[in-house]
C-alpha positions as CSV (number, residue, x, y, z in Angstrom):
1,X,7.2,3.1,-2.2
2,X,10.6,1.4,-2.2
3,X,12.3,1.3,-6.0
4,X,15.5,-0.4,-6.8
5,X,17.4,0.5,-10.5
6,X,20.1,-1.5,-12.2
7,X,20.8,0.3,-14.7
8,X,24.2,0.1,-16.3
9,X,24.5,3.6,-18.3
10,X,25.9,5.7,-15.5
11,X,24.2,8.5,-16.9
12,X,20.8,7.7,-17.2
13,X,21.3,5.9,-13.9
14,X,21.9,9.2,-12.0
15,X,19.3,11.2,-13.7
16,X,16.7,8.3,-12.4
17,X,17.7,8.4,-9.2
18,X,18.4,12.2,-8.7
19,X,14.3,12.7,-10.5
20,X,13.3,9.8,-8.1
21,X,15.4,10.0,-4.9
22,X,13.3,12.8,-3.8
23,X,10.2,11.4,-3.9
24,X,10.4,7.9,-3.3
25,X,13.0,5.6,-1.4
26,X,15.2,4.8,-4.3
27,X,18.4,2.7,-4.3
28,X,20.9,1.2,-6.9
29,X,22.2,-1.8,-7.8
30,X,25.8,-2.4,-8.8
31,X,25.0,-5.7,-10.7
32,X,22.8,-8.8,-11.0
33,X,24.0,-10.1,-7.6
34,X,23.8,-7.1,-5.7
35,X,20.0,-6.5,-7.2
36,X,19.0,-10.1,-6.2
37,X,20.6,-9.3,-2.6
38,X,18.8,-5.9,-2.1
39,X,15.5,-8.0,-3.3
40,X,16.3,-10.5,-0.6
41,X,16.8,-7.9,2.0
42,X,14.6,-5.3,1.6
43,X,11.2,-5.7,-0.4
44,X,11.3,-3.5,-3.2
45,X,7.9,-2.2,-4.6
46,X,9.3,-1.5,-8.5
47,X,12.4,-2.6,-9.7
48,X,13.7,-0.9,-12.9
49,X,15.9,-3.1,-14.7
50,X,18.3,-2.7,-17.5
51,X,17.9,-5.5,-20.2
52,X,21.0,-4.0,-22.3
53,X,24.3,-5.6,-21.0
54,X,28.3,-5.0,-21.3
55,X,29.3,-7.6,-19.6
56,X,30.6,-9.9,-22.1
57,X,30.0,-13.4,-20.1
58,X,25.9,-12.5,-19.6
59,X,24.2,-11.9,-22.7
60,X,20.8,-10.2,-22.6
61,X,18.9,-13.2,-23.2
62,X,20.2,-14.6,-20.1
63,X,19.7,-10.8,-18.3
64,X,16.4,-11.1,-19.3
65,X,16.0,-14.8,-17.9
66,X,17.4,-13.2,-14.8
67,X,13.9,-11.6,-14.6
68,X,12.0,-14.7,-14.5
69,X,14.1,-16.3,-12.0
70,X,13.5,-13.0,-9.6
71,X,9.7,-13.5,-10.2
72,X,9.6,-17.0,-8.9
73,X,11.4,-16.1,-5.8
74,X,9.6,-12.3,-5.5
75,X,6.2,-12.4,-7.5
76,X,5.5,-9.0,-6.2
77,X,7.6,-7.1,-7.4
78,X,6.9,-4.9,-10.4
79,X,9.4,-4.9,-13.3
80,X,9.6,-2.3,-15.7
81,X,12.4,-2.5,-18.5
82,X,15.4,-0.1,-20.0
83,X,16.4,-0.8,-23.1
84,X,17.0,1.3,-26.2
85,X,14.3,2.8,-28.4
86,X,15.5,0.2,-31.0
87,X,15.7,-2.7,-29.7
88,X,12.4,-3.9,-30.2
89,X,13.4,-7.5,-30.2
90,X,14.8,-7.4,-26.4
91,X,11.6,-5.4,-25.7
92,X,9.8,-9.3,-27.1
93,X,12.0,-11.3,-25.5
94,X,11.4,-9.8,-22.0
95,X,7.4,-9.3,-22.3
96,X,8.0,-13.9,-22.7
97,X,9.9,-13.5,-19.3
98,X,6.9,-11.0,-17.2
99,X,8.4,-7.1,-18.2
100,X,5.2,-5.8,-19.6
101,X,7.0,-2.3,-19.1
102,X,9.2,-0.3,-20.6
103,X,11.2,2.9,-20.2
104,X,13.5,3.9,-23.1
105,X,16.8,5.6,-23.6
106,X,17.2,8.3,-23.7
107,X,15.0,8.3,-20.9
108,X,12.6,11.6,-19.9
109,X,11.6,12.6,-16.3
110,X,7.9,13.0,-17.0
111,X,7.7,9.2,-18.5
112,X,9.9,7.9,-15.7
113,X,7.2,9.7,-13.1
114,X,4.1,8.7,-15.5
115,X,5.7,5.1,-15.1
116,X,5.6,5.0,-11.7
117,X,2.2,6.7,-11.0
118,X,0.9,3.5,-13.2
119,X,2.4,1.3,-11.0
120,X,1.6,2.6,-7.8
């Protein structure tokens, strides 16, 4: 199974890959672009995707419209979500764009590996 993050909290990033990486052929994305490119590239099974944003000039509704133009041009590919355990709204917003599924900060090895057992 081939998995791609974008995850932009560094932390939680590395403790997905490092729980994954072992198992399954895991790689990261550094942004938008570089996740579309990987998709292009290589077919990824799952892609885990961070709906939460910094950067100032993409706001999460257009991260999470990101998703739907990814869909269109890979409808294989599995989404699930990261978000914060909060932010219900952007959890709304995304299941409108395909992301039925969601992982949560602070995220927890045994859901992260319950996660993908679903989608496999």
């Amino acid at each position: 199974m081939k998995i791609v993050i974008l995850n932009e909290d560094l932390r939680s990033e590395m403790q997905m890959y490092l729980a994954l990486s072992t198992l399954y052929d895991v790689e990261i994305a550094q942004d938008v672009e570089d996740l579309l490119h990987m998709l292009d590239q290589n077919k990824a099974d799952l892609t885990f995707f961070d709906l939460s944003t910094s950067d100032e000039h993409l706001k999460q509704k257009d991260r999470v419209s990101v998703v739907k133009k990814i869909r269109q041009k890979h409808p294989s590919v599995k989404f699930v979500g990261i978000c914060d355990r909060s932010d219900r709204l952007l959890q709304k917003e995304a299941a409108r764009h395909g992301i039925e599924n969601f992982i949560t900060r602070p995220i927890k090895n045994r859901e992260l590996l319950e996660m993908i057992k679903e989608k496999n």
